[in-house]
N, C-alpha and C positions, 0 to 999 in steps of 0.2 A: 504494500500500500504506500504511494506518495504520500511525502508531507503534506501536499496541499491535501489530500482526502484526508490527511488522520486532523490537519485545519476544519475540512467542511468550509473548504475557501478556495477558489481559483483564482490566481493572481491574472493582474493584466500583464503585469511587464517581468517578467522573469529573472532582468538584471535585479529588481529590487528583491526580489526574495535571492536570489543568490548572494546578493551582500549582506541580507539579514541574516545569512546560514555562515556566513565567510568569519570566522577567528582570525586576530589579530596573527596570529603566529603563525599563519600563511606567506607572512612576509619575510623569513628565513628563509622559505625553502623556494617561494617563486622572484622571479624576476623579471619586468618591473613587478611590484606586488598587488595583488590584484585591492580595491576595496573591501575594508573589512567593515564589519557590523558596530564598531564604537559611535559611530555618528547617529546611526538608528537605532542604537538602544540607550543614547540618550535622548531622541525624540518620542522614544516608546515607553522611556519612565514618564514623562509627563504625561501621557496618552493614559496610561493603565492607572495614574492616582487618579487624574480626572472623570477617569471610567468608574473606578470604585468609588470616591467619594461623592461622586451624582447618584452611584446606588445606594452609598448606607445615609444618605441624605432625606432619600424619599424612604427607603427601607424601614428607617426609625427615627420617626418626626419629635419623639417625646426625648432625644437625648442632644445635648448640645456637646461642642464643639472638640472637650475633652476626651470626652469616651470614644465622638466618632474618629479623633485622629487616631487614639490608641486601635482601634477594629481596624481602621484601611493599614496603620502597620502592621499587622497579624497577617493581612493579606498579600500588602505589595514587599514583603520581604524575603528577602534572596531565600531562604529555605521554604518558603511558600510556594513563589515563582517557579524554582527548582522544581520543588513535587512537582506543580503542573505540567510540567514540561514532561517528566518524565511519563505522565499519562499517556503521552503521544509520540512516546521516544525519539522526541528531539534530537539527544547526542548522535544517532545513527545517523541524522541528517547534515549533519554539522560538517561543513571542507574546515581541516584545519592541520597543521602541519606533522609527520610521522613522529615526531617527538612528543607534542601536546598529547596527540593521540597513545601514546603507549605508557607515558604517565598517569592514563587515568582522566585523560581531559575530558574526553564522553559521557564523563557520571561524575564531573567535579559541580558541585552547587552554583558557584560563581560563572562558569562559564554558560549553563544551563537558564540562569535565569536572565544573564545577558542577551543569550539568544531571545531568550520570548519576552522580551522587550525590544528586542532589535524587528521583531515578526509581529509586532503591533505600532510601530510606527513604518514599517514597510507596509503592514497594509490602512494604514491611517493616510498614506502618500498616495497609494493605489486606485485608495475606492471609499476614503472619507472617514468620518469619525464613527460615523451607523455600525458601520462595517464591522471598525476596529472594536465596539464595543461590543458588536455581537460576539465576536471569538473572544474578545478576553470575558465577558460572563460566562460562554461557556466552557473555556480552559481552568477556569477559580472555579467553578461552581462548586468541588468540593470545599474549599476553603469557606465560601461564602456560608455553603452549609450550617457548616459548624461551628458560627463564630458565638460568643457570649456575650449582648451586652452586658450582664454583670459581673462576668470577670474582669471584664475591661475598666469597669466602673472602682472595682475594688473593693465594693459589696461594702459600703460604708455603714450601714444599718447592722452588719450580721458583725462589725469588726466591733461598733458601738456596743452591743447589745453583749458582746461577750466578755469586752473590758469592765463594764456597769455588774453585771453579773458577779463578775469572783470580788465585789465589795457588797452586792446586796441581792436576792433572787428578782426582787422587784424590776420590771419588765419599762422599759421606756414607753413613754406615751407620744402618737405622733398624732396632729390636729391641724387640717386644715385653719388657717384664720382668716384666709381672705381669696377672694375669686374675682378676676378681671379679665376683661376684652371681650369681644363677641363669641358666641358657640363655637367658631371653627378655629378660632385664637385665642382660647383660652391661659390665661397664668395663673396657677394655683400656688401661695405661699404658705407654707407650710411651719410649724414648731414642735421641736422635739421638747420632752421635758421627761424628767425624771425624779420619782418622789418628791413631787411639787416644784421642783426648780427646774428653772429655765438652761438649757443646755445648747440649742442654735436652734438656726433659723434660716428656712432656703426655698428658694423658688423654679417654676420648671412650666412645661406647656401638658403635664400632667401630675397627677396628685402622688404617682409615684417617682417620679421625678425630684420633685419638691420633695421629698420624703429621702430622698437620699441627698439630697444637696443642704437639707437639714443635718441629718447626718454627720457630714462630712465637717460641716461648720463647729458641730459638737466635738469632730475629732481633732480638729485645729485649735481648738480653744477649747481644752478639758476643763472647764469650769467646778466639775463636780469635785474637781480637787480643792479648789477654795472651801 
């Protein structure tokens, strides 16, 4: 099976996916050297954050700016990238020089996820950004799977809730106090408190949101220690 089928993409111009497949370390061994893939896998990292962070944007409207950048690096990072690639085993497609190659370069992470960034701004040049973002959602699509917002978040309420705990069983209390904006903009502010006192205070475009940005406020400022 060609790369382009294990893509589910036919390129228009052929030199451009050749250069997207082309290793630097071609130029050892040919001469002149042909174009290698560093130009288009720096147009292809910008292509694939743009890609993800337009998805986990729409994906989860209740998280702001924090969590979403922690989720897109979980995604666009070189051991990410890597796996994906190797779904479609890229390294077999790879020109690159007989030394790269017998070191191990076909299954090295770095060069792996060079290439499929190099193969998303090759075909971002080809056939537009539609395009490029159709194959890069479905090359992540495991990644995308399995992402956590609340891992990414840091689980502020459960870290809260565990430190309160080994000084008293007694359970924090979380209380909306105030709601604004219209039905589809909604900001809920939220207060953490515990046996009576006040511990933080935080806000979000939902009540769980707020709820951990209360949280977190309590964890920056351990009040309960006064």
């Amino acid at each position: 099976m060609s790369i382009e089928e294990r893509l589910n993409f036919t390129f228009k111009s052929q030199t451009l996916l050749d250069e997207a497949l082309s290793h630097p370390s071609l130029s050892s061994e040919i001469r002149p050297a042909p174009p290698d893939n560093q130009r288009l896998e720096y147009l292809g990292d910008a292509v694939v954050e743009l890609v993800i962070s337009t998805y986990l944007y729409r994906r989860f409207p209740e998280f702001q700016e924090g969590v979403l950048t922690k989720l897109r690096a979980s995604v666009v990072s070189k051991p990410a990238l890597a796996a994906a690639a190797r779904t479609i085993d890229l390294g077999s497609a790879l020109f690159m020089s007989n030394g790269e190659s017998g070191s191990g370069g076909r299954h090295r992470d770095s060069n792996l996820a060079d290439a499929l960034e190099a193969i998303l701004g090759a075909i971002y040049l080809d056939s537009g950004l539609e395009a490029a973002k159709e194959v890069a959602l479905q090359l992540l699509s495991n990644q995308l799977e399995i992402l956590n917002p609340q891992k990414a978040q840091g689980n502020a309420k459960g870290q809260l809730q565990e430190i309160l705990q080994q000084l008293n069983p007694e359970a924090p209390v979380y209380e909306v106090i105030s709601e604004e904006g219209p039905p589809h903009d909604r900001t809920f502010v939220c207060e953490v408190t515990w046996k009576g006192k006040h511990l933080g205070q935080g806000s979000g475009p939902s009540k769980k949101s707020a709820e951990a940005q209360a949280a977190q406020a309590a964890l920056n400022a351990p009040t309960w220690k006064s």
